[in-house]
N, C-alpha and C positions, 0 to 999 in steps of 0.2 A: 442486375448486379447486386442490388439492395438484396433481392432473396437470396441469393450465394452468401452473402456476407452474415443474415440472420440466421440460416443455418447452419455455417460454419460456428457462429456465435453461440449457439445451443449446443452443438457437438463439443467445445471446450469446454461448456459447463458442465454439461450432463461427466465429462471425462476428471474435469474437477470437483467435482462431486463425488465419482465411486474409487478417486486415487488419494483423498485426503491426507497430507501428512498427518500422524500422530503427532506431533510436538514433542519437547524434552519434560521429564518430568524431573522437577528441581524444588528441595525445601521450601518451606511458603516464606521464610526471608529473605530469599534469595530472590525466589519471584514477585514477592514486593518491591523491593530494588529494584528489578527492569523495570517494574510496570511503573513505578514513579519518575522511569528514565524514558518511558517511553507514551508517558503521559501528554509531553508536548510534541510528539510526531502526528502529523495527519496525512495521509493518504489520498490525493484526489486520484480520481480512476471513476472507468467506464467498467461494468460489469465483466461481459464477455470480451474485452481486450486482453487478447495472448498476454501480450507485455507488462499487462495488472495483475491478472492470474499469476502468473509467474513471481511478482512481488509479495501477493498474498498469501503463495506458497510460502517464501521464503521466511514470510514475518510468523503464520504457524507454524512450518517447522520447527523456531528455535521457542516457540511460545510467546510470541511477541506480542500485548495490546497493542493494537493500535488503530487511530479514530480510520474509518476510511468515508471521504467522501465523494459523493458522485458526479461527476460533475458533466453526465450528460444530461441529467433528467431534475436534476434540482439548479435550475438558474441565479440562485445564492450562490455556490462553490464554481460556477460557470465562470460567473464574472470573478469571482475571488481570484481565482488563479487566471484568468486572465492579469485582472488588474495588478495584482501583488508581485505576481509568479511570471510576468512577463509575458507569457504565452500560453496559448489554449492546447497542451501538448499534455498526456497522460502515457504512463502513470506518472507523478511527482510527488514526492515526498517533502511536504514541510515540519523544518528540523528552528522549532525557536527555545533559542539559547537562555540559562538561567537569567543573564542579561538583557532580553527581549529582542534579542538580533535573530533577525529570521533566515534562512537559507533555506531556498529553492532548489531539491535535488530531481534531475528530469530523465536519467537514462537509467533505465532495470538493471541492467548491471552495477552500476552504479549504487544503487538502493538496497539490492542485495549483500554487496559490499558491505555497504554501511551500515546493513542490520545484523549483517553475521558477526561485526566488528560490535555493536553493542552489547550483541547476547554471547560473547567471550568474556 
């Protein structure tokens, strides 16, 4: 089952690789803006998870910075989002407020959502 699952994990990427969105192309003060909005978002995610791909489409398509972390292969962000973020559950989107209030967002739909509503 592990080799099903690495090859399937390679056929997403190789497929996100040669289907790249372009992104939006928007004035450079406009895209300072987001990217100062989108400065405190971090991404934890697994590489080859459909469900992260799919987020990391979404944050390219509209030209979105944002940090992504791994959180299979670096045991820093493992436990981070373990410990912070309640549970070991990717992709998730941490969203801290100018006020230092953090929210855990954990469903791709959701995330999508949330990024298409930033970059409006």
């Amino acid at each position: 089952m592990a080799i099903i699952r690495w090859i399937l994990g390679r056929i997403i990427l190789i497929v996100d690789f040669l289907t790249t969105p372009r992104g939006v192309k928007r004035p450079a003060d406009q895209q300072a803006v987001l990217d100062a909005q989108t400065a405190r978002l971090s991404l934890y995610q697994y590489k080859a998870c459909p469900f992260c791909v799919k987020v990391r489409r979404a944050a390219k398509r509209q030209s979105l910075k944002i940090e992504t972390r791994d959180a299979k292969n670096d045991p820093l962000y493992r436990q981070e989002l373990q410990d912070q973020g309640g549970k070991l559950k990717v992709p998730c989107l941490r969203i801290e407020s100018d006020n230092g209030d953090i929210q855990w967002m954990y469903e791709s739909g959701d995330i999508v959502r949330y990024l298409d509503s930033v970059a409006a």
